[in-house]
C-alpha positions as CSV (number, residue, x, y, z in Angstrom):
1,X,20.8,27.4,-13.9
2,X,17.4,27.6,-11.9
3,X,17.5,26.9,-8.1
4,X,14.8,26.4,-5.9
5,X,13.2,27.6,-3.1
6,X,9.6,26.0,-1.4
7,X,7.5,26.5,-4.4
8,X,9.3,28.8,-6.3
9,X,11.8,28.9,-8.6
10,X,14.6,31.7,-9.5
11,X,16.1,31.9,-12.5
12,X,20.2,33.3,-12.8
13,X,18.7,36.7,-12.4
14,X,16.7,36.3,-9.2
15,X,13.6,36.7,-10.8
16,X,10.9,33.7,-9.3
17,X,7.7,32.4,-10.3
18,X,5.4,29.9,-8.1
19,X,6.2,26.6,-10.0
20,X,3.8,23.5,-8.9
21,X,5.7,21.3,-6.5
22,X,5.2,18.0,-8.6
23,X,6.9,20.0,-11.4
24,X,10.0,21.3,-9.4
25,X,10.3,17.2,-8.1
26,X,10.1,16.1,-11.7
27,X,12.9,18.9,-12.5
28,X,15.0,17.6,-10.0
29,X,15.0,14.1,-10.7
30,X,15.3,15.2,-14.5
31,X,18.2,16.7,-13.8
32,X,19.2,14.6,-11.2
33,X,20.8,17.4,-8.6
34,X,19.0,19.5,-5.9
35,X,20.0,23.4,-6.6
36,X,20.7,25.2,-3.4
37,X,18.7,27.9,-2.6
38,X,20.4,31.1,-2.4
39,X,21.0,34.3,-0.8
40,X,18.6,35.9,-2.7
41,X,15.8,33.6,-0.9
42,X,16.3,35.3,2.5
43,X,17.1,32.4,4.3
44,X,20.1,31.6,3.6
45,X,23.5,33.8,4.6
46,X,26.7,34.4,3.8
47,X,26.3,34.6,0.2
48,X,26.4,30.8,-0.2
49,X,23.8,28.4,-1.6
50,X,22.5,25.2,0.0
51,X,20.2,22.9,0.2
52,X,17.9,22.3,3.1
53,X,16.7,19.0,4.7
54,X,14.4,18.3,7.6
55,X,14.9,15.0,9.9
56,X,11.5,14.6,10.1
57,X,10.2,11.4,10.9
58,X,7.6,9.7,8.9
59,X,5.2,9.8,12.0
60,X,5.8,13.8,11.7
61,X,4.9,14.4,8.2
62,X,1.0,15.0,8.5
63,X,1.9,17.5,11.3
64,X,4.4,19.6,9.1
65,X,2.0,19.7,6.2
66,X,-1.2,20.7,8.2
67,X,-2.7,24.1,8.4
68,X,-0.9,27.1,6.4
69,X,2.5,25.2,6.1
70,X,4.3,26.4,3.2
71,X,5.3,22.9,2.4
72,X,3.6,20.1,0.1
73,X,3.7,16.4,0.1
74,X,6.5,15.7,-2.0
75,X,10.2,15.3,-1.5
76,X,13.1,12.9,-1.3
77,X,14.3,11.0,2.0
78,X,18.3,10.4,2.6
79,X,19.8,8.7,4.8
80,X,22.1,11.3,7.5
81,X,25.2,9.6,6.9
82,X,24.9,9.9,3.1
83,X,23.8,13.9,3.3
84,X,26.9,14.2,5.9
85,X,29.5,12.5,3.4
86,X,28.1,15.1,0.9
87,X,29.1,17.6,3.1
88,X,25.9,18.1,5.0
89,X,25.7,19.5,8.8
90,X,23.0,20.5,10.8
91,X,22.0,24.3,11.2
92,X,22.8,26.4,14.1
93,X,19.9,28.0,15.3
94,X,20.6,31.3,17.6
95,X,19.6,35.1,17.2
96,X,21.3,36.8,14.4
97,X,22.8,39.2,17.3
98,X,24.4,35.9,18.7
99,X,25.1,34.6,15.5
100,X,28.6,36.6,14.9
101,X,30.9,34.0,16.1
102,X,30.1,31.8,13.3
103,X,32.9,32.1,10.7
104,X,32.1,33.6,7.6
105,X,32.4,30.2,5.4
106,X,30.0,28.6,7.7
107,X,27.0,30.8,7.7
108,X,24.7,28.9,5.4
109,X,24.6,26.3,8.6
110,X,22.9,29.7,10.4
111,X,19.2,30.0,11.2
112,X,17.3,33.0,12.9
113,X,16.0,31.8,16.1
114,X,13.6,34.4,18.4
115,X,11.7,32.4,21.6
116,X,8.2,33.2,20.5
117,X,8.7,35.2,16.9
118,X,11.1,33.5,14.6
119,X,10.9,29.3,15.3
120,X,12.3,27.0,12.9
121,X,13.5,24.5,15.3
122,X,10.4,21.9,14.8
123,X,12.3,21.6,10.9
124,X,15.1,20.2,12.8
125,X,17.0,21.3,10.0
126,X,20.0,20.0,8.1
127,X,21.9,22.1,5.4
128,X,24.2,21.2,2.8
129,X,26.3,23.8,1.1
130,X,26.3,24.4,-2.5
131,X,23.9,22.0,-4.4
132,X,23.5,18.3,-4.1
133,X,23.7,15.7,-6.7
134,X,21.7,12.8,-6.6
135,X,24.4,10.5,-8.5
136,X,26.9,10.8,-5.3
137,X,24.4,9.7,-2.9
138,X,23.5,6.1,-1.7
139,X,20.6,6.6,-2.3
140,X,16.9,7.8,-2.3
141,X,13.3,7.5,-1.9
142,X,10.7,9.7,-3.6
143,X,7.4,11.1,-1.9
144,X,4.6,12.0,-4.0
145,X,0.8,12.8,-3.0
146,X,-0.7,10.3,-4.9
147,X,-1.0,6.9,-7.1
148,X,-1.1,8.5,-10.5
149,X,1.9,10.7,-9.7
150,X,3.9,7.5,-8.3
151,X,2.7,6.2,-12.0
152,X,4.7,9.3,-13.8
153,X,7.9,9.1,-11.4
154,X,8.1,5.6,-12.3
155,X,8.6,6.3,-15.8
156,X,12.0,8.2,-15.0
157,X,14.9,5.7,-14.9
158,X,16.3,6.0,-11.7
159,X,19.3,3.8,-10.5
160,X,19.8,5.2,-7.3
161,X,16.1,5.4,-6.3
162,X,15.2,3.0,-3.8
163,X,11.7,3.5,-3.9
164,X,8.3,5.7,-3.9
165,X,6.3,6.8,-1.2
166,X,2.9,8.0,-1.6
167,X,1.9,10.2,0.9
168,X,-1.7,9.5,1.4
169,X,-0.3,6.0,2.1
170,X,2.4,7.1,5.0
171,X,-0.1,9.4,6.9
172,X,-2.9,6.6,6.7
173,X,0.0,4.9,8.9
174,X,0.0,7.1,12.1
């Protein structure tokens, strides 16, 4: 079973290869279920797997995709409430020195945080354990980068898609 980490994907051996983005969405709405990333991936602990979310607003997508982010303009937006009936949380960021407290089945919710070397926080991350399946959401929406992409996701038969999102489209916005 593959699983997935920004631009990469790792096979049950832990071996990756860079995969393009608009093939790891396809893959994901193929299969229908998000793959937590794991362990393996450095960022997440405790030996679990889960999948990560950011509550970024629209307004905020340009800004997390400018410069050398390692992100692209794809994805799928949930609603909070439906990612925490699946289980979801937010993370807790703190220092890994301060970060002993947390109880072993919980740290997958754990994020490095350093003042000035290691900040995730502007992520405003969410984190659910394990891997998510689209089927026992409420629902969806799909972000692409553009109009002939939107064209290809369209194709896919989708029942708890909501709708598509093209990114050149949202940023034109704000």
């Amino acid at each position: 079973m593959p699983y997935y980490a920004p631009g990469r994907v790792f096979d049950d051996e832990g071996a990756n290869s860079h995969i393009p983005a608009f093939e790891v969405l396809k893959e994901i709405i193929n299969d229908k279920k998000i793959y937590g990333s794991r362990t393996e991936t450095g960022f997440i602990k405790g030996g679990h797997s889960a999948v990560c979310f950011s509550e970024v607003p629209f307004s905020g997508l340009k800004y997390m995709l400018r410069g050398q982010s390692r992100y692209e303009p794809y994805g799928l937006i949930f609603g909070k409430v439906s990612i925490f009936k699946n289980g979801g949380r937010p993370v807790i960021y703190l220092p890994d020195s301060d970060g002993t407290w947390i109880p072993h089945e919980e740290k997958w919710r754990h994020v490095r945080y350093e003042p000035g070397i290691v900040d995730y926080t502007f992520e405003r991350e969410w984190r659910l354990k394990g891997d998510l399946d689209l089927n026992k959401t409420s629902g969806f929406y799909i972000i692409v980068k553009d109009m002939k992409e939107k064209a290809i996701i369209e194709n896919y038969k989708l029942a708890k898609c909501s709708g598509i999102f093209v990114f050149n489209h949202i940023t034109q916005m704000f």
